[in-house]
MILO-968456 format. One record per residue (C-alpha): residue in one letter; x negated, y, z. Coordinates in steps of 0.2 Angstrom, whole numbers, plus 5000, padded with zeros to 4 digits. Example, Ala and Ser with C-alpha at 12.3 -4.5 7.8 and 13.67 -1.06 7.14 Angstrom:
BEGIN
A493849785039S493249955036
***
This chain:
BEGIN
X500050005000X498550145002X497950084987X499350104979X499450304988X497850344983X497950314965X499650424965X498950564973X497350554964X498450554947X499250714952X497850794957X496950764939X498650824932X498450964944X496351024939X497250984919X498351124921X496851254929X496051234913X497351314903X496651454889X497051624891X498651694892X499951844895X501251794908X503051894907X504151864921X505851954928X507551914936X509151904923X510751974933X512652064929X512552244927X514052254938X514052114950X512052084950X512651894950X510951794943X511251734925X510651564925X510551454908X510151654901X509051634883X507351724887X506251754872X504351804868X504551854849X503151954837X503952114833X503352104814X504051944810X505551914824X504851754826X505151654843X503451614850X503951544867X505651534872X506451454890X508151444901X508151564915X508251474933X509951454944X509251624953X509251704934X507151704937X506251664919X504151654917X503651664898X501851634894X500851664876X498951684870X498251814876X498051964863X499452004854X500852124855X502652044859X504452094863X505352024877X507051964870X508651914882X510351844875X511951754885X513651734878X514751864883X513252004885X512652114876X510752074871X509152174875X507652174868X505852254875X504252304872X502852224881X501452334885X499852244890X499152124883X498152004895X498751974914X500451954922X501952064918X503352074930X504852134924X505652134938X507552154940X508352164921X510152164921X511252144906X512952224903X514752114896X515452124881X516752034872X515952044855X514651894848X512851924847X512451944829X510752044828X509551934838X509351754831X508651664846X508851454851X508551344864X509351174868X509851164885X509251054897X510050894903X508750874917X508050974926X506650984941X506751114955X505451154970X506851024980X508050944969X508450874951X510050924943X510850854928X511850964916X513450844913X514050974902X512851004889X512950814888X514150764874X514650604882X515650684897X517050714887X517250504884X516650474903X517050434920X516050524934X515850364941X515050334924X514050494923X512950444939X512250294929X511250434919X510850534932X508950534938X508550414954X510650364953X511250184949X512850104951X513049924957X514249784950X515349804966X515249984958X514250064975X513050214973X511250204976X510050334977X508350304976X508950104979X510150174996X511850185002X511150305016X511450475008X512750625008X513950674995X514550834992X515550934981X515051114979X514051094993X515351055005X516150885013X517650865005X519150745009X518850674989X517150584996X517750535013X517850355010X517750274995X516950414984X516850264971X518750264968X518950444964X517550444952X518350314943X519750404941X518950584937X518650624921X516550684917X517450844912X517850904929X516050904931X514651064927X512950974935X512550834948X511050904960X510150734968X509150834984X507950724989X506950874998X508450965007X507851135013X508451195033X510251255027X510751085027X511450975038X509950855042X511150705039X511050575023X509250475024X509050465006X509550645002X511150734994X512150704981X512850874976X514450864963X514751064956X516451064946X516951214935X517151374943X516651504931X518451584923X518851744914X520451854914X521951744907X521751554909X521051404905X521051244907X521151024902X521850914903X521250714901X522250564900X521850394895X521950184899X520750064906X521249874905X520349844923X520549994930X522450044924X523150224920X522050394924X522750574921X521750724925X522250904923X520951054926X521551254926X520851404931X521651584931X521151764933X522251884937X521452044943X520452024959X521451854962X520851694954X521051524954X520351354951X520651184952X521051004947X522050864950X522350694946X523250504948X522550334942X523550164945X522749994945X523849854942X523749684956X522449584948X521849424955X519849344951X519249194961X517849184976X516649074984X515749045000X514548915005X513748895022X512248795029X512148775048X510648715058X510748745075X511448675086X512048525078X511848505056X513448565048X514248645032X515648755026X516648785008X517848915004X518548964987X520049024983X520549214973X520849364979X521949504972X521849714974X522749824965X523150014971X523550194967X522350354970X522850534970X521750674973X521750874969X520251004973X520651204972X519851354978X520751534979X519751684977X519951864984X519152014979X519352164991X518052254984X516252244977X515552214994X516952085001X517451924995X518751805002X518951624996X520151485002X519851304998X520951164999X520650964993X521750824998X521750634993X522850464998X522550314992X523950144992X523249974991X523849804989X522749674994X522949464996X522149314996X522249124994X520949025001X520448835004X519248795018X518248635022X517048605036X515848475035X514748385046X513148295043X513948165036X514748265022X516448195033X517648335034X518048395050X519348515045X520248595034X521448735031X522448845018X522449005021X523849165013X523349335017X524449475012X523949635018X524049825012X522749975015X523450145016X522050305016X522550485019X521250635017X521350845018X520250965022X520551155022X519251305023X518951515021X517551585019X517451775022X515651835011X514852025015X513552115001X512852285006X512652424995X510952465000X510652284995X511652184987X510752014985X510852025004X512351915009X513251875025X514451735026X515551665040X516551495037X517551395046X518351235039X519551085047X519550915040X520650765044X520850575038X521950445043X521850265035X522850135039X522649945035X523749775038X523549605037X524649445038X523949295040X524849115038X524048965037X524748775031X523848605024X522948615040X521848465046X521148485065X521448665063X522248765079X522348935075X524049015075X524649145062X524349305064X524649505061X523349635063X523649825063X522349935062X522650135063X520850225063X520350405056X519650565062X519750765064X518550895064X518351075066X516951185059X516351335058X514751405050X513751575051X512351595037X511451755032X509851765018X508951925013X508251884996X506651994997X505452044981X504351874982X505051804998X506851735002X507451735020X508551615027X509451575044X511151545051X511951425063X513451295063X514451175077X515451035072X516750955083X517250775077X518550665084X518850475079X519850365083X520350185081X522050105088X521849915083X523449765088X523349605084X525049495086X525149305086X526449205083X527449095096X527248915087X529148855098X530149035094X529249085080X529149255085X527749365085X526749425103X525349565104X523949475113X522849585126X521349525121X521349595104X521949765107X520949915110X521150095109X519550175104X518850365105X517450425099X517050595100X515250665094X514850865094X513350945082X512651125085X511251165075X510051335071X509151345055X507851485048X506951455030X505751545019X505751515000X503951594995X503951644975X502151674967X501451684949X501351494946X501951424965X503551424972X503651364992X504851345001X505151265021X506151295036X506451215052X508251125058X508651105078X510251015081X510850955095X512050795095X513350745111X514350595109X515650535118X516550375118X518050275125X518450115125X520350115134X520849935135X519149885142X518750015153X516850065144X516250175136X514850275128X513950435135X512450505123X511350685121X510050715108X508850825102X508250825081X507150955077X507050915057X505650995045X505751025027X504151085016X504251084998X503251174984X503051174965X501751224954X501851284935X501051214924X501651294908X503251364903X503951184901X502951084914X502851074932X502150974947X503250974965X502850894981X504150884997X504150805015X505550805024X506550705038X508450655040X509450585050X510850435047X512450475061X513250325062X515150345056X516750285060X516650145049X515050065056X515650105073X517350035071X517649895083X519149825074X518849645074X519149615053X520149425054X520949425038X519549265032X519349205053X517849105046X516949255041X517149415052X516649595051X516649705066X515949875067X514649925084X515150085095X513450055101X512250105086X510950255087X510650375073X509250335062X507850465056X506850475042X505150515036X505250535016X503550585004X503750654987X502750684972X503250734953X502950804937X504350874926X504250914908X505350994897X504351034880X505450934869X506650834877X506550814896X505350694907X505250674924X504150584935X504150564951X503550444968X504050424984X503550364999X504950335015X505050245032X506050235045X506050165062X507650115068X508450085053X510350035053X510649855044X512049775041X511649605052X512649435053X512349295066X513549135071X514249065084X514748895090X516248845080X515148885067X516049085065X515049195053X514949385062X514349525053X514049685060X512949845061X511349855073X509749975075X508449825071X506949895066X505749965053X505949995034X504750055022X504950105005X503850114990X504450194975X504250254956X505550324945X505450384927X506750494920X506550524899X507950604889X507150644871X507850704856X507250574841X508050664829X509350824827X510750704830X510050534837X509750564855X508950434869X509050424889X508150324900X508450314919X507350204928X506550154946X505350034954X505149994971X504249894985X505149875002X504549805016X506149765032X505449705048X506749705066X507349615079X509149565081X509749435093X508349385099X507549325083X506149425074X506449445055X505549505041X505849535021X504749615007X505049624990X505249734974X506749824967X507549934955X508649964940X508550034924X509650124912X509750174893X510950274883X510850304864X511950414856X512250484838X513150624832X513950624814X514150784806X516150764804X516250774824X516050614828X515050524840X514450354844X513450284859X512750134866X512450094883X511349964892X510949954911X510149824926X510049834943X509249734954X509549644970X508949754982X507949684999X509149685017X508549625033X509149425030X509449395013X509549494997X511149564985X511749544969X510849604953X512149674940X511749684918X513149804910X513249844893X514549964884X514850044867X515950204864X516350324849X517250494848X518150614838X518350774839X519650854832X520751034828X519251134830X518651034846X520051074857X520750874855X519350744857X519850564856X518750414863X518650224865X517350144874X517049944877X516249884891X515449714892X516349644878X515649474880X516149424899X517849424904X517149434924X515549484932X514649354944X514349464961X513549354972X512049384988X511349275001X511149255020X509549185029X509249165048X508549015058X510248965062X511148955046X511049025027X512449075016X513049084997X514549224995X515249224976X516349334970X517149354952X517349544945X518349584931X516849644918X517649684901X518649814898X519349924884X519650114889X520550224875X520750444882X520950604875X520450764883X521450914876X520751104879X521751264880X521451454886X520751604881X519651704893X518651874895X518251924911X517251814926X517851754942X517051814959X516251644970X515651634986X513951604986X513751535003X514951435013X515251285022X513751155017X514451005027X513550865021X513750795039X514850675036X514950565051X516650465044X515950415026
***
């Protein structure tokens, strides 16, 4: 392993001495912003041309912060050229010619007319690296107007997607997801569901934070995932609407507006998808060892079918040019169905069998979330990029799950039938203060924030009376659980801009205070923490299209609800899942290196180096009747290796190639039940698109993708191969496109299967997915639009998640 450090860091070093060595050149730089509003124009064309010719010679994309560096030989005379739709251009002379050139502020007035007199181009990005984050511009990507946003993270750097259709960054399920920075009630439980049903369309960029500076909430161990739907909007309206049906996944409807009506404006989304019941067959195998030789077979199908709706809107205010009020609101529920019909045998040395049993479960899940926020934001006159903003924000969910369990064809087999209710959620109350002084080279950043959380978890479970038939609660599976946990953090951060470095760190102090209760047992839990989390980050320019970044930082994983849960899960009673009111927060030490390039095409390269010691696993140990129990524990250490390669290049005008890739090396160690365990191995996924663009409007793409299994504490997952193929049209001046896609046409159902190894016992779980489907949409535009809406540019950032 320091081998394999050494020879990283010795690579970026040689990178690093490469680009000192660079011949001589002029360097322009400046800050592209409104005239009125002084907000930065990111995505803004910036261009050095010669003034004899009008020839570009280096062009770029200004920065989020509207910042743009432009560099040329030495020499020569140039003119600085700035262009966005909607704005008038401007075109300067540069005086000097050697040194650096600072520009400074430049702002650009609107208009409503079309740019005619400067002839400027540049592609926009897909990929691009910042000093602590990757983002990836889902709208200058043409396949979003065919895709899922589920189906967007596959090409989005260090992101993969599972066969059980789980996210994964950087190879984890231990990361925060956001949507415009905030927690939202959309990504509560099953953000996986609601991607599925949102259309790529809703989406502007997807920012992976793998470094996340002070600001944030020092929760997610792997990073952020931060979703940024459409906000901009002009006076009038505008808006989508997307529709379409998917043979697995059933009906999907989408509709996206945004209005502008003086100082008010509006935006939003919402949308409905339907699964149909469908039924696929399982299998689990189990070898047992101690304390006498035995063995267990179950197979039998299981069914799931379910409905999702979900809407996202922000209301904005305008008091003036100095005050800005915004109200947000998101809301989704979820219905399920869910069933199963299952055969178990139990064998003994002998292969004679020593039981047997049918079992029918017919249960239903029903998941309820909200969450409601303002945000009050104050510019000054004397200084307008200098902004204080107060938030506050309340958030509830509620999920409710059922379960009937009968059993017949029994042979020595005792259990009665049963009924479990389960009624768990949670509340919280927020409230945010966040103030940054963006300086000439220096940004300033502090604020402070408490959260208040409140979970609960009411669990019965009702047996039947084998002489009257009737049902009874039984007192030793019932519990009435609280769990209370308060955060309260301070945060200061400095973002330091030079000629060719950009730094930036800060310093996060929260302190955590749980509470929990445990009514029917008369226990509970009583904990207070201290976390003092750093973050450094810095990147250095290479040229006007290259870069080299480095980041440490530390997180924290909270346990949530869901892990802590200890509903006792007896819908299959030979396999049970419980969760442990007990577990600690893990935290985090993560190491980053890369190089980003985007000279024709984009390339980014990166390593990274993590551990953690008292790392959450999902563990499993049996008992005497030869019960399987899974649950949560703080077992131990966990290390992690990693490189990923992210390439998307242009082969031609029209022909167009993505890679997303990673390779890892883990290494598990931990203790859990007394026994010592230990794993190592390598991981990773990799994923390609190809797509082609006709000049008639169409479009066709290929897609081919592999994950790996990926190394747990006692055993390993699934691996998961997908493989889809889409074209489409677009059509009446591209307001109306049409698409079909076809995902792995030639498998009917996916094999999703992972094993379980401990002294005592090892395990085989198989479970059939349905793999090929066939999806057919249209997305349909409408609006016209001329003046821009006013956003919040601070607010709530709660990635804290504690119930995901």
């Amino acid at each position: 392993m320091k081998k394999l450090l050494l020879i990283t860091i010795a690579s970026f070093v040689s990178l690093l001495a490469w680009g000192q060595t660079t011949p001589q050149t002029i360097m322009v730089k400046g800050t592209l912003t409104d005239s009125v509003t002084h907000a930065a124009l990111s995505f803004a064309t910036t261009a050095l041309q010669d003034p004899q010719t009008k020839l570009s010679v280096k062009t770029t994309l200004t920065k989020d912060d509207g910042s743009f560096v432009l560099t040329a030989p030495a020499g020569k005379q140039y003119q600085l050229v700035l262009a966005f739709v909607g704005y008038k251009s401007k075109i300067l002379s540069i005086k000097g010619t050697s040194g650096v050139i600072d520009m400074a502020k430049l702002a650009l007035s609107a208009t409503t007319n079309q740019l005619d007199a400067v002839s400027i181009t540049a592609q926009k990005p897909l990929m691009k690296q910042e000093v602590d984050r990757l983002s990836y511009d889902v709208l200058a990507d043409p396949e979003s107007k065919s895709l899922t946003a589920l189906d967007m993270m596959r090409k989005v750097p260090l992101l993969s997607v599972d066969g059980n259709d789980n996210i994964q960054l950087r190879g984890s399920g231990d990361y925060k997801i956001l949507i415009n920075g905030k927690e939202s009630a959309l990504m509560a439980k099953n953000p996986s569901d609601i991607l599925k049903a949102m259309p790529a369309t809703n989406i502007v960029r997807i920012e992976v934070i793998t470094t996340p500076p002070a600001k944030y909430d020092a929760e997610g161990l792997a990073g952020i995932i931060n979703i940024i739907t459409k906000k901009d909007a002009d006076q009038g309206y505008n808006g989508s609407v997307n529709t379409g049906y998917n043979t697995a996944y059933g009906y999907r409807a989408n509709l996206n507006l945004t209005v502008k009506q003086g100082k008010f404006g509006y935006n939003g989304y919402a949308g409905y998808n339907e699964r149909p019941q469908m039924a696929s067959d399982f299998e689990n195998k189990s070898s047992f060892y101690n304390p006498v030789a035995s063995s267990l077979i179950q197979n039998g199908t299981r069914k799931n079918g379910y409905n999702n709706e979900y809407t996202g809107n922000e209301l904005s205010y305008e008091i003036d040019s100095l005050n800005l009020l915004t109200g947000t609101f998101n809301y989704s529920h979820n219905n399920s169905i869910q069933g199963s019909s299952q055969f178990t045998s139990q064998y003994d040395a002998n292969q004679l069998v020593t039981q047997a049993y049918h079992l029918q479960n017919n249960g239903t899940g029903n998941y309820s979330g909200m969450d409601a926020g303002l945000n009050y934001q104050r510019s000054f006159a004397y200084h307008k990029d200098e902004l204080l903003t107060l938030s506050y924000r309340f958030s509830r969910s509620d999920s409710k799950q059922f379960n009937d369990v009968t059993a017949d064809m029994v042979n020595n087999y005792f259990l009665p039938n049963y009924r479990q209710y389960n009624s768990s959620g949670a509340k919280s109350h927020t409230a945010q203060l966040d103030f940054v002084d963006p300086l000439k080279k220096v940004t300033i950043e502090a604020g402070g924030k408490m959260i208040l959380r409140n979970n609960f978890s009411n669990f019965t479970n009702d047996t039947v009376n084998t002489a009257t038939h009737q049902y009874f609660t039984d007192p030793t599976q019932t519990n009435d659980f609280t769990y209370k946990q308060g955060i309260y953090s301070i945060y200061n951060s400095y973002t330091l801009k030079l000629t060719k470095w950009t730094f930036k760190g800060g310093l996060r102090v929260e302190h955590t205070t749980v509470n929990a209760d445990f009514s029917s047992v008369g226990s509970g839990v009583d904990q207070n923490y201290n976390n003092f989390v750093p973050s450094v980050s810095a990147q250095r320019t290479l040229t006007t299209t290259s870069s080299l970044t480095f980041g440490f930082t530390q997180r924290i994983q909270r346990p949530g609800i869901y892990q802590l849960n200890p509903f006792i899960d007896l819908s299959n009673p030979k396999y049970i899942n419980v969760g442990n009111p007990n577990l600690r927060p893990s935290v985090i030490n993560n190491i980053e290196l890369g190089f980003s390039s985007s000279a024709k095409g984009s390339i980014n390269i990166s390593s990274h180096y993590s551990f953690v010691n008292n790392t959450v696993q999902s563990v499993t140990s049996v008992s005497g009747d030869d019960v399987t129990t899974t649950t949560y524990a703080n077992v131990g250490q966990k290390h992690n290796l990693g490189l990923d390669v992210n390439i998307n290049y242009p082969l031609t005008k029209k022909w167009n190639l993505n890679v997303n890739s990673e390779l890892a090396r883990v290494w598990i160690k931990g203790t859990y039940n007394s026994s010592f365990y230990t794993n190592n191995g390598n991981q990773g996924y990799i994923f390609t698109n190809s797509d082609y663009k006709f000049d008639n409007g169409l479009r066709v793409s290929v897609n081919v993708g592999f994950d790996s299994r990926y190394v747990l504490l006692q055993g390993v997952d699934n691996f998961y191969f997908n493989n889809s193929y889409s074209a489409s049209k677009e059509l009446f001046n591209k307001k109306l496109v049409v698409s079909l896609s076809v995902n792995n046409p030639f498998s009917k159902f996916n094999k999703i299967d992972n094993f379980t190894k401990t002294p005592d016992y090892q395990t085989y779980n198989l479970n059939y997915n349905y793999y090929r489907n066939i999806f057919v949409g249209i997305n349909y535009k409408f609006g016209k639009l001329n003046g821009s809406i006013k956003k919040n540019q601070r607010g709530i950032d709660d990635d804290s998640n504690g119930g995901r």
